[in-house]
N, C-alpha and C positions, 0 to 999 in steps of 0.2 A: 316497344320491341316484342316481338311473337312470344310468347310465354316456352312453346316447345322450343324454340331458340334458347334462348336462357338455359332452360331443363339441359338440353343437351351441353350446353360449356360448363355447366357446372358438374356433369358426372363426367366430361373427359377431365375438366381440372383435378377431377378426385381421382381419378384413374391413375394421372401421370403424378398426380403427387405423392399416390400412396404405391406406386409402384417405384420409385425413386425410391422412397424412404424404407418400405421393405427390403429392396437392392439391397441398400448400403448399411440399413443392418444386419442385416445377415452378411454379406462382407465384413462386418465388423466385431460380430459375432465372436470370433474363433471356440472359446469351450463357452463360452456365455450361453447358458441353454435358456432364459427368460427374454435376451437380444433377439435370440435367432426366432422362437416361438412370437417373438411382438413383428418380427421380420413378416414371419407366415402368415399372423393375420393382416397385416397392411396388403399383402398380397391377394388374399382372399378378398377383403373387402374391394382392393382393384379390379379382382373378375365379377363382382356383384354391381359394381358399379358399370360394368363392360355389358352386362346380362340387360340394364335398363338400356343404354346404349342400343344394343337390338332389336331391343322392344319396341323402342320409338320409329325405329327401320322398318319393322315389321317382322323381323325374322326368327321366325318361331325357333326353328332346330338348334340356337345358340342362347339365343333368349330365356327360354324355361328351363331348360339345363345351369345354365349360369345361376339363375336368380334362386332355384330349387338346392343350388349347394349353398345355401345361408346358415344349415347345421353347422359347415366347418368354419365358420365366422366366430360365435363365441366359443368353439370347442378349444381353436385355437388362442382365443385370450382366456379360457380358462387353464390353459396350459402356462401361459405368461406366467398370470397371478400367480399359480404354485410355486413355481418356480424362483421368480421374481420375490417373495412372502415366505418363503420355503423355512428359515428360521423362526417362522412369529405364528408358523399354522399348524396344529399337531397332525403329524402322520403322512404333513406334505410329501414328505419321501416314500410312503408306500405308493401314492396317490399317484406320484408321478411315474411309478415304475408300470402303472397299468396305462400310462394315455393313449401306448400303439390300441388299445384296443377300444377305447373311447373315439378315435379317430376314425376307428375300423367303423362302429356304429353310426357315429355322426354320416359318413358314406352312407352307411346302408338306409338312413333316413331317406336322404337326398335321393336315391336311386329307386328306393319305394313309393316314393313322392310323388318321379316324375312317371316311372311304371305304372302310375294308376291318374295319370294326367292332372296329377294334382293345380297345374296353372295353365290358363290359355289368355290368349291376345285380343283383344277387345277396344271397339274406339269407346275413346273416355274423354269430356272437354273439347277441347284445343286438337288430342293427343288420337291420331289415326289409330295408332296401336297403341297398350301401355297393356300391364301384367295384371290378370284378375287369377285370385287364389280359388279353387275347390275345395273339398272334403279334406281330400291328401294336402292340401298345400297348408289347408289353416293347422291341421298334426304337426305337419314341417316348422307352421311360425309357431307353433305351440310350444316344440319340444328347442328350437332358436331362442325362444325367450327366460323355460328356465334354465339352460347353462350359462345365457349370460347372468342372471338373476345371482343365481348359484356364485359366480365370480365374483360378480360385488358385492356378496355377504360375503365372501371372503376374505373380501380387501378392507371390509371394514370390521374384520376381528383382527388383520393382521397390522392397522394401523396402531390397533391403541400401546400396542408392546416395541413398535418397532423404531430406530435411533430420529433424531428429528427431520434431516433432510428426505429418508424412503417415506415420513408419515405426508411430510407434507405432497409428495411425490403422487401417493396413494389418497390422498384427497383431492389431488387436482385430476388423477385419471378417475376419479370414481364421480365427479362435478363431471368430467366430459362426455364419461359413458354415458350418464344423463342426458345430457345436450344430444349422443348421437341420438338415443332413442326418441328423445322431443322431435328431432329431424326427420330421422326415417319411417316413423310412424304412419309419414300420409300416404306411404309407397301403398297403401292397405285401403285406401279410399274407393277405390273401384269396384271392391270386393264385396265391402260392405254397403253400396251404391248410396256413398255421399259427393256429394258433385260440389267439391273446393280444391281446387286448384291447388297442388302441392308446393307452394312457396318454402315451406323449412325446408326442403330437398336443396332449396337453392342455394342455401349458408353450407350445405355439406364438405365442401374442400378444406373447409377449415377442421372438421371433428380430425378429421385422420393427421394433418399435420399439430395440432395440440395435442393428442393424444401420444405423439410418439413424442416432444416436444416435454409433457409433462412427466415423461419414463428417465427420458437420457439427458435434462437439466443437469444433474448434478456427477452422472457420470461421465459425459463426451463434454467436456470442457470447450471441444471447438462448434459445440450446436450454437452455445447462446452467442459467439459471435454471428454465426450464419444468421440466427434468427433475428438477432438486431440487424444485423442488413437486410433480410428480408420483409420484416415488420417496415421498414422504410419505406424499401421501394413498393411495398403492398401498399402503403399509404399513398404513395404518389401516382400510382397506378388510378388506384379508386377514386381521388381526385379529378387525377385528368382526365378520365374515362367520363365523371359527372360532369363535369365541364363542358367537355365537349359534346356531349347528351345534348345538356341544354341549350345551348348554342346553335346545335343543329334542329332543336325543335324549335328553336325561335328562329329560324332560316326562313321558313315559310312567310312568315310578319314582314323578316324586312324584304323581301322577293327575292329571297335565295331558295326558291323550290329545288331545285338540284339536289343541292346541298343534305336535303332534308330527307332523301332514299338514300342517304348513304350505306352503304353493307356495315354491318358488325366492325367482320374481318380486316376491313380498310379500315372504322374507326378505332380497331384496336392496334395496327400495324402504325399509324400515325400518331397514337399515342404512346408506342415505344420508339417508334421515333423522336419524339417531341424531349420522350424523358431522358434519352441516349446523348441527343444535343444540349438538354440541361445537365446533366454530369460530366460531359467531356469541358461545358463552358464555366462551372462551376465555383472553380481553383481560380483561374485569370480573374472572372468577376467579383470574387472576392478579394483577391491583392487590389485589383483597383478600384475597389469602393475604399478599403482600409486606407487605399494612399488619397481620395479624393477626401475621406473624411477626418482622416489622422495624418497629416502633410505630414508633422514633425514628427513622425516616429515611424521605425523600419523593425517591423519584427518578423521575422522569418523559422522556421525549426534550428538551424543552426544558435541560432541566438539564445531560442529559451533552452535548446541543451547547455549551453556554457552557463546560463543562469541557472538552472539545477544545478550543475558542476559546481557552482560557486558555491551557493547554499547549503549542499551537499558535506561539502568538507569544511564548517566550521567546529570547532570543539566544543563551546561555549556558548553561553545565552548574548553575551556581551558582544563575541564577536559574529552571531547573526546578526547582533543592529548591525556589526559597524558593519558586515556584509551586504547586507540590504541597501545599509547608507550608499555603500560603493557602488552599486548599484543601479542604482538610482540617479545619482551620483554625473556617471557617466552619459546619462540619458536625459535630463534633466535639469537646468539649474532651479527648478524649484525646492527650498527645503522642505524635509518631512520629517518626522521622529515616527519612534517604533515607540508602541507601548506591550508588552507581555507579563501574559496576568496567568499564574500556573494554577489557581486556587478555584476556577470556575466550577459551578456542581448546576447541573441540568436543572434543578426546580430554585436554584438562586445564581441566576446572573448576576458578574460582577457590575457594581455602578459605575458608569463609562461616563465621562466630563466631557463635554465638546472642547477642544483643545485649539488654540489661535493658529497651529498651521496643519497641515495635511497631514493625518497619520493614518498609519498602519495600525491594528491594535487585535493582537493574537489572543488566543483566550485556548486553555486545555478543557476541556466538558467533561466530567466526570459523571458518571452513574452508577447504578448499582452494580449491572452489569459490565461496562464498556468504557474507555476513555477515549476519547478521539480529540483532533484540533480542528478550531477552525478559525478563520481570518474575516476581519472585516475593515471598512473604510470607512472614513469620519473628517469630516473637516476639507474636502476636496469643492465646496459648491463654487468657491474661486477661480480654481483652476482651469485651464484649457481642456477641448475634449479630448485631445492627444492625450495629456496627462493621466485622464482621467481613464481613458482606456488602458493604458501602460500600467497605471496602478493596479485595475481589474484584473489584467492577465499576472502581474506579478505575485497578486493576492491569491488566486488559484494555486500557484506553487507554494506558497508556505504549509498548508496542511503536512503537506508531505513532508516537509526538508524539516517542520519543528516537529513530528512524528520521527523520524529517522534518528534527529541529534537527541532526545529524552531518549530512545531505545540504546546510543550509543555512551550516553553520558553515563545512563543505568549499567550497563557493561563494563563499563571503566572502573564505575567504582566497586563493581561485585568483585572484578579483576584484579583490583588494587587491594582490597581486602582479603580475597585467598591470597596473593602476595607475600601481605604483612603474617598473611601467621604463617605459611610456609618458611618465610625469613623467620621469624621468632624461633618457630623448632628448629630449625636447622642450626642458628646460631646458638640458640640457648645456652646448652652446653659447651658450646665451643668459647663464647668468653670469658665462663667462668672458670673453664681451663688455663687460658690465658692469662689472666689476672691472677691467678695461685701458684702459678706454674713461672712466671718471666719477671714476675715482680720483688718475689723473693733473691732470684739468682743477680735481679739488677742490683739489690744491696746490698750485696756483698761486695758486688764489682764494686759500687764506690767506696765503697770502707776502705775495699784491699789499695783503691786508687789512693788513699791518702799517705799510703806507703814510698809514692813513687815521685821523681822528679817532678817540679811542675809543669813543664811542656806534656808532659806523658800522660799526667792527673788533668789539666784540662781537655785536652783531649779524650779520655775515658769522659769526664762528665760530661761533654757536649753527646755523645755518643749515647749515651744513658738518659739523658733528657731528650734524645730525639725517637729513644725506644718508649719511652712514658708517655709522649707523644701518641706516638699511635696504636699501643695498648687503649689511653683514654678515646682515639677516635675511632678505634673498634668496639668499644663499651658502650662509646655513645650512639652506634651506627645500629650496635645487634640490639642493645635495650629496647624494652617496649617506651614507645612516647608518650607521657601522661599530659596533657595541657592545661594548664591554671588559666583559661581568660580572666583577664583584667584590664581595665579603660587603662591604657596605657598612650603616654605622650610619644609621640614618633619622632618629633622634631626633635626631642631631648637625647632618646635614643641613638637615632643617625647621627647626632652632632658628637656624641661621649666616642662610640665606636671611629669615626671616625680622627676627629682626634688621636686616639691610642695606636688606632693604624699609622698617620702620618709621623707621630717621632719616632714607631717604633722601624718605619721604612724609608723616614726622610724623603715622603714625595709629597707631587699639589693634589690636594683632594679638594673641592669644591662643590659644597650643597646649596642644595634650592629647594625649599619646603616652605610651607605655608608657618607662620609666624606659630599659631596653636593649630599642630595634626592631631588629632586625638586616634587611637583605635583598639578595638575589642580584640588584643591579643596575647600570649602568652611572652612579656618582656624577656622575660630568659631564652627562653628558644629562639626566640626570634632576634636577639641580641649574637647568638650564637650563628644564624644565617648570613646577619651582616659582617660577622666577624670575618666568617668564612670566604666571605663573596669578596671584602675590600681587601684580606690578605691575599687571597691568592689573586687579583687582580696587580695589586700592589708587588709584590715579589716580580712582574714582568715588568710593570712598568718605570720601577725604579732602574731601572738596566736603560733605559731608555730616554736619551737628551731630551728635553722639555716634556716628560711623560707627564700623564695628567689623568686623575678620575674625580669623574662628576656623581654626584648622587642625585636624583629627584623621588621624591615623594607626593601625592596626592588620594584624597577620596575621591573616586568619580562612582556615580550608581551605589554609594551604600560598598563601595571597593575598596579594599588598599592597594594601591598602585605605586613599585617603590621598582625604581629603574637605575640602574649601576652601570655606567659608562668607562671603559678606558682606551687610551688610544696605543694600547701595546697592539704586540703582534696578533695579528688574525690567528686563531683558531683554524686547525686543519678539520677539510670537509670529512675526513674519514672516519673523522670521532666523535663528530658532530651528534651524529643519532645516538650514542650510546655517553653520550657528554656526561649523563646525570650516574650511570652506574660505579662500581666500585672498582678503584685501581685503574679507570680507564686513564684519566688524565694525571696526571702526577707533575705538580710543579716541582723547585730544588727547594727542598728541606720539608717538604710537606709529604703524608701520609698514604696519600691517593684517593682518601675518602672523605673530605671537604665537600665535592659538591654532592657525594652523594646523601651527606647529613643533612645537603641543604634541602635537598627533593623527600626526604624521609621528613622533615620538621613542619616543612611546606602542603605536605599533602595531610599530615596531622590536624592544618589548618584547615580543611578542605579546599587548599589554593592550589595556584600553579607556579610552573618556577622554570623560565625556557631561558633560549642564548638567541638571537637574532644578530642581523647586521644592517638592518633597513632602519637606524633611528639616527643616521651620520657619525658611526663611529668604528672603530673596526673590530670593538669587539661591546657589545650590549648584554646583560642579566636582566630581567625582568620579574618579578614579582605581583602578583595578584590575589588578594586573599578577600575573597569574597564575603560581603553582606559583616566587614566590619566594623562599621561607622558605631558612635556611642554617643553619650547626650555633651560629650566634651567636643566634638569633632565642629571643626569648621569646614562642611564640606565644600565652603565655595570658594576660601581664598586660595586665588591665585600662586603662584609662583614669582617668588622674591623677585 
């Protein structure tokens, strides 16, 4: 291809791209006075590249004018840099309050320049005309080389003070400035009468788009999308372009001479063709290779938003598995397990066991610095490719959704802890009023009761016992929780409380627990949650023909898992959300703060403590007290 060909698209490519880019920064400018000044040199540099334009034409009267105003090139990136550096460079503010008249000069260069015919037009090469400098012109590039000189010793005093994103910013324009001048140096070849063909002129499109590129990275948030699409299509451009190059020069070989005079113009017009037809075909060609190579599986955007959605909203590590499982699940009948390992540290990976079915296996990476997740696969060589792809794109989502739920679980508990001492002060004083203040006046009432008939005196003590009542489950509600762990047997536990429930309510209570449950809990408190949960379960359902509560207990994962079933009346959905607070629910004869002793003793354990209605029953408690298993536990038996 003609060389002057070449020369010429690559300074209209620089034209148009640093005339766009000056445009729009300066449109974007508004007081940004370092935007609008990087605006003015892209502009500048567009009429210098307008001026070789000419040159190659032959036209002098645009040509030496244009190329002779090269002063206002770095005057205006030395205007940037202050600007831009203006906190990191002493006296940048005086500096800049004089550049009307550095600009004023920088003109007066250029106009002395060309008043004294500092350049003329001269065949060079290939090139009928091309710019050869005089006496005036080499002043011109003399006094062009130290403002910008000047610039970049500025940028490089004002990197070393200034925050990390403008240093790195300031070393990537100061690496470019380099590159321009490696570039445009050979515009000077004629001058000095060396006869090499200005090839760096030809990479010039690129200096002005990196250069503005390397300013607004970290300011104009929508550059690096643009420029990740443009990096793209830049790629697929220069491709098909080489491509078709060579194709057309091996046209002649196979007796396609035609072929092989093709214009530029028409192989660049066919190559955005070619690449308009590969994006528009793009999308279809991809759903049906995925469907020719993955029959069994359909995934679409729709799809993976509801599997974010899903992932998204679990509380827990436990119910990510079973999330995933579900999953999965639905897609799938192959099993897989999850393994998640929080413990990972960058210079010691956890030791990972190949595992007999398909897993998932999460890992947190910790460093000095940074904690991040990431996801990988193990044990799939089995599987189908469908699977295996299903797996891949699922594994992508986990970063996020186990980054999301540690940030949400961290919150909860920070939450739950301002909580607990915001309760403690607020009630502090409050029970120890109550306890000095109601308990005294209650004994007198019964004393004075022992004066009175006995319909009257029972009555008084039932009344006074049902006050002592909830004095003691206010005590116990506002007191600070202290927990004794101790290996304590569960089966023992569930079987005592219940029993005491059932004579004292006359209903069927019916457990299912493994022979020996062992767990690392506080027996008292936790004796106290049962207590809680089968009386007031028990109080409905004894009201009710064949009423009935089930208890189960299990270890699963290093968990205690202890589930309270009865088939009284449903739970209204209004109080549902506020089920666990105080005074919300109130059965007859009880205090109103039962379940919320049970949420206060439960979260002491670092557990959970909900209500559902998805286990077959119409009304379910649930219980989870994490990572309490003990060397007494039989975590695998079953269910009586």
């Amino acid at each position: 291809m003609n060389l002057v060909v070449v020369f010429s698209l690559s300074m209209w490519a620089t034209l148009i791209s640093t005339t766009a880019a000056g445009g729009w920064l300066i449109y974007r400018a508004q007081n940004s006075v370092y935007l609008r000044a990087l605006g003015i040199y892209c502009l500048t540099l567009a009429l210098w590249c307008a001026g070789h334009l000419f040159a190659i034409r032959g036209d002098a009267t645009w040509a030496i004018p244009l190329l002779l105003s090269s002063p206002i090139l770095p005057t205006a990136f030395l205007h940037f840099t202050l600007s831009f550096c203006k906190d990191y460079i002493p006296k940048a503010g005086v500096y800049l309050t004089g550049f009307p008249t550095l600009y004023f000069i920088s003109g007066m260069v250029s106009a002395i320049s060309l008043a004294l015919s500092g350049a003329e037009l001269t065949q060079w090469l290939e090139f009928t005309t091309f710019i050869s400098l005089n006496t005036a012109g080499w002043v011109n590039l003399a006094y062009t080389a130290i403002i910008g000189v000047v610039a970049h010793l500025l940028l490089l005093q004002a990197q070393r003070d200034c925050p990390p994103n403008q240093r790195r910013s300031i070393i990537a324009m100061f690496i470019v400035g380099g590159l321009g001048f490696a570039l445009s140096i050979s515009f000077v070849f004629p001058s000095i009468g060396v006869n090499i063909s200005p090839y760096p002129m030809l990479a010039f499109p690129a200096y002005g788009v990196l250069l503005v590129y390397a300013v607004v990275r970290y300011q104009l948030v929508e550059v690096n999308r643009f420029m990740n699409r443009a990096v793209v299509w830049l790629a697929l451009v220069t491709i098909t372009v080489l491509v078709m190059s060579a194709l057309l020069a091996l046209a002649t070989k196979w007796g396609f001479s035609e072929l092989a005079h093709t214009p530029v113009w028409q192989l660049l017009i066919y190559s955005a063709a070619l690449l308009i037809l590969a994006a528009a075909l793009y999308h279809p060609a991809q759903r049906f290779a995925d469907r020719l190579i993955y029959p069994e599986i359909r995934i679409d955007q729709a799809k993976l938003e509801q599997w974010c959605n899903q992932l998204d909203q679990v509380a827990d590590w436990d119910e990510l598995k079973f999330a995933l499982n579900e999953l999965w699940s639905h897609n799938s009948t192959t099993p897989i397990s999850v393994m998640i390992n929080q413990t990972a540290t960058q210079s010691d990976d956890p030791v990972i066991t190949q595992p007999d079915t398909p897993t998932f296996i999460i890992n947190t990476v910790v460093s000095e610095s940074s904690e991040h997740w990431k996801s990988e696969l193990t044990g799939w060589q089995h599987t189908t490719p469908s699977e295996q792809h299903l797996a891949e794109v699922i594994c992508t989502l986990l970063p996020a959704a186990c980054a999301a739920l540690d940030r949400g679980m961290r919150l909860a508990a920070a939450e739950r802890e301002k909580l607990e001492q915001e309760h403690l002060v607020e009630l502090g004083s409050l029970t120890a009023v109550i306890a000095h203040e109601l308990r005294n006046p209650l004994n007198i009432i019964n004393m004075a009761a022992t004066q009175t008939v006995k319909p009257v005196r029972d009555h008084i003590t039932s009344q006074v016992e049902r006050a002592e009542l909830l004095i003691q489950d206010i005590l116990t509600y506002a007191g600070q929780i202290k927990l004794h762990l101790q290996p304590t047997s569960i089966t023992a536990l569930i079987i005592n409380v219940a029993e005491q429930t059932r004579k004292l309510f006359k209903v069927k209570i019916r457990v299912e627990t493994p022979d020996e449950l062992w767990a690392n809990v506080d027996p008292q408190k936790l004796s106290q949650v049962l207590i809680n949960l089968l009386e007031n379960a028990a109080s409905f359902v004894n009201q009710k023909e064949h009423g009935e509560i089930k208890v189960q207990a299990q270890i699963v994962e290093e968990n205690l898992l202890i589930h309270i079933h009865n088939n009284g009346p449903s739970i209204s959905p209004d109080i549902t959300s506020q089920l666990f607070s105080a005074f919300i629910s109130k059965r007859s004869g009880g205090s109103g703060l039962g379940l919320a002793i049970v949420r206060r003793i439960v979260d002491a354990h670092n557990g959970r403590v909900w209500h559902h209605t998805d286990a077959g029953w119409p009304v379910t408690f649930s219980i989870k007290i994490p990572h309490a298993i003990t060397n007494h536990a039989d975590s695998g038996a079953a269910f009586k």
